[in-house]
N, C-alpha and C positions, 0 to 999 in steps of 0.2 A: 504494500500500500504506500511506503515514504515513496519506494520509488516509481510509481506509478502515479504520484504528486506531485514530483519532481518532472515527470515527463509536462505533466498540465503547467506547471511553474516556468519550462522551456520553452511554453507555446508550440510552433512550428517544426520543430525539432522532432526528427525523424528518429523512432525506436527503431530500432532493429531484434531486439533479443531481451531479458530481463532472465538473466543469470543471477545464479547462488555464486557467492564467492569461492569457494571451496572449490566448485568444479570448473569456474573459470579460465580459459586459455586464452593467451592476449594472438589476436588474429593482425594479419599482415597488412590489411585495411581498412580497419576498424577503431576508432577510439573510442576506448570503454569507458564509464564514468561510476566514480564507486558513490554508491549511495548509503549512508548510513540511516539506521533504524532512526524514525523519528516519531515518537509515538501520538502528538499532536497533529502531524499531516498527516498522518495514516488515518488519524478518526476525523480528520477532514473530511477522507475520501468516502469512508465511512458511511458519516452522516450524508452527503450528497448523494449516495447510493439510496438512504433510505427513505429520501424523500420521493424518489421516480420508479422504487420498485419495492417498496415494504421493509418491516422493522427486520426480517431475518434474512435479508441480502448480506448480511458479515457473516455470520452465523456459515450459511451456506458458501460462501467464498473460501472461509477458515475449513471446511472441511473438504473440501476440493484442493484447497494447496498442501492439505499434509497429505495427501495420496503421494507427493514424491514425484509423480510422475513427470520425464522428460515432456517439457514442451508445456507444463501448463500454467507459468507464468504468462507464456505469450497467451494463450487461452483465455486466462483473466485478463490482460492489458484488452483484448478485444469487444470480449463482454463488457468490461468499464467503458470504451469507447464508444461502442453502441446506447449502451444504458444512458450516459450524460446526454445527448443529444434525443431520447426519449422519454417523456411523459408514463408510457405504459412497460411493464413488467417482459424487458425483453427474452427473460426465461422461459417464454410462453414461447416461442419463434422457433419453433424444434426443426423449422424450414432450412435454419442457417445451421450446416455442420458441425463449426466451431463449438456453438451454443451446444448442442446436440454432442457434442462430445463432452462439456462439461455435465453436462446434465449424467452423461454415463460413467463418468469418476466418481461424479453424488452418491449414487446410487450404489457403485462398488466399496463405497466407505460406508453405507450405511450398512451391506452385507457383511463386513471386516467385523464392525464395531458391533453387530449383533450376534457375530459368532466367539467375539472374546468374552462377549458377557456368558456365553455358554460354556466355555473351556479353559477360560482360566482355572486354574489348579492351585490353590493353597499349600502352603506346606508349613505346618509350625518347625520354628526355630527352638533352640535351647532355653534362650531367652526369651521367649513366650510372644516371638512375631511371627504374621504368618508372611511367607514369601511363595509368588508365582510369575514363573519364567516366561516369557511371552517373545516371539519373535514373527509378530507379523510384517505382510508387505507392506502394510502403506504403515506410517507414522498416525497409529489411531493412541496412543496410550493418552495425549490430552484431551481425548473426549470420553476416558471412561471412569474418571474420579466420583464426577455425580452421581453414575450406577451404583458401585461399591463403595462409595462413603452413604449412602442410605440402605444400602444392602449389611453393611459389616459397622454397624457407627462406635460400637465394643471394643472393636478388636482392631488391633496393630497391624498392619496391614502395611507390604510391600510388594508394589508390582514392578518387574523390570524387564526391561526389552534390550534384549542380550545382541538384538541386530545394530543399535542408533547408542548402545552403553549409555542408557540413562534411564530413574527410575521415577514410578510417580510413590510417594511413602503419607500414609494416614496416621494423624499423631492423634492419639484420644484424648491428651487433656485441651490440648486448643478448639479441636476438632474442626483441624483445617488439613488439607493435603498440600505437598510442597515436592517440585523436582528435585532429584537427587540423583548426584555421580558417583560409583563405586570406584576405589580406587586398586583397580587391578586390570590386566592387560590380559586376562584370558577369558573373561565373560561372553565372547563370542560362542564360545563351545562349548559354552553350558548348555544342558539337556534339563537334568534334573539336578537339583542339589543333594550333595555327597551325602552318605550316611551319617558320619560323623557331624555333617548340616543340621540334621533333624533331631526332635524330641524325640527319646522314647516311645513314648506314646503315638508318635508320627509313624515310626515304621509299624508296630501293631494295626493301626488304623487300615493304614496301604493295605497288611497284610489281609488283615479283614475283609476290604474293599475286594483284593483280586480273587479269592474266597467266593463271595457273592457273586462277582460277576460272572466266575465261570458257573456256577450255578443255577444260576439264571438261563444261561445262553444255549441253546435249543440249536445243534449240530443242521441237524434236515432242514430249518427253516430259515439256514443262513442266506440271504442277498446281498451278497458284498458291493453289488452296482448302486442299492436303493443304500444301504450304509455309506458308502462313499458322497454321496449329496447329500449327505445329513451332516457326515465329519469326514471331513476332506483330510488325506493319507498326511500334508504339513502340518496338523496338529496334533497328529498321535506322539509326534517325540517327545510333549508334552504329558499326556494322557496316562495317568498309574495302572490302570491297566490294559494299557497297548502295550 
């Protein structure tokens, strides 16, 4: 948003690209311009959104850029373009591709962020926290505080996404959630945490769990096609009994 504020502050000035710094390569005829986080012109842009397309045009922006996905900066900068010069809710215009491709990032983060609230995985710590290991595609971990701080409001709770090395952690006595960085270089390859990780009573529990599960589970009436669109084979490395 600063720099898509910055573009409007340019006037006539021709975007070409709206790059993360980090993946940035300086091109041969191109001059790049860094823009820093301004969080006053960001809610500029913001509010000008909300007045020509509704109060959850942020909302819906914010979750369209943590998909990650290459190319969808430029994606926003066009929807903004269009939007400012429009009165009506150009989200509705599924005519225009662009729009029509945002629209289907939406929608795959909605599916993301519905299937974490199904498979996240708790695990008590020693110290009476619970931790679950997450590595989705898209960057959903800042939209899923509000589920599980009203789902868990008791309990200590840390979630972290072992792909982006950063966590979201639930404190009971403020009863606020806050990012947080681990300080170790191997959390990519975390699967589950080690035994030594867990309470007692944690690995009983597991034991229990896989216990019932195969118990439960009916050999003849196995569909592994209808299982797999229900839980997709990237969250089993998760799953205590997969």
């Amino acid at each position: 948003m600063s720099a898509i504020f910055e573009r409007y502050r340019l006037g006539s000035v021709s975007v070409e690209d709206i790059i993360a710094e980090d993946v940035f390569q300086q091109q041969l005829f191109n001059d790049a311009t860094h823009v820093a986080t301004n969080e006053a012109h960001a809610k500029r842009v913001i509010v000008g959104l909300q007045k020509r397309a509704g109060k959850d045009v942020g909302t819906w922006l914010r979750r369209i850029f943590l998909t990650e996905q290459k190319g969808t900066e430029r994606l926003i900068l066009h929807y903004i373009e269009r939007q400012m010069e429009s009165t009506s809710d150009v989200r509705k215009d599924a005519g225009d591709l662009k729009i029509r491709k945002l629209l289907q990032l939406h929608q795959k983060m909605g599916r993301e962020v519905h299937r974490m609230h199904a498979f996240v995985r708790f695990q008590e710590t020693p110290d009476g926290m619970y931790v679950a290991l997450i590595n989705p595609d898209f960057n959903c971990l800042p939209l899923l505080g509000k589920h599980f701080a009203a789902r868990y409001p008791a309990m200590e709770w840390l979630i972290y996404d072992t792909k982006r090395h950063y966590g979201l952690h639930w404190n009971t006595q403020t009863k606020k959630s806050a990012f947080i960085t681990l300080d170790t270089n191997n959390d990519g390859n975390l699967r589950q945490l080690s035994a030594e990780m867990l309470s007692a009573t944690e690995t009983d529990y597991q034991d229990l769990w896989n216990i019932y599960f195969k118990a439960v589970d009916i050999p003849e009436r196995r569909n592994m096609k209808l299982h797999l669109q229900h839980v997709p084979k990237r969250y089993w490395k998760y799953l205590t009994e997969k």
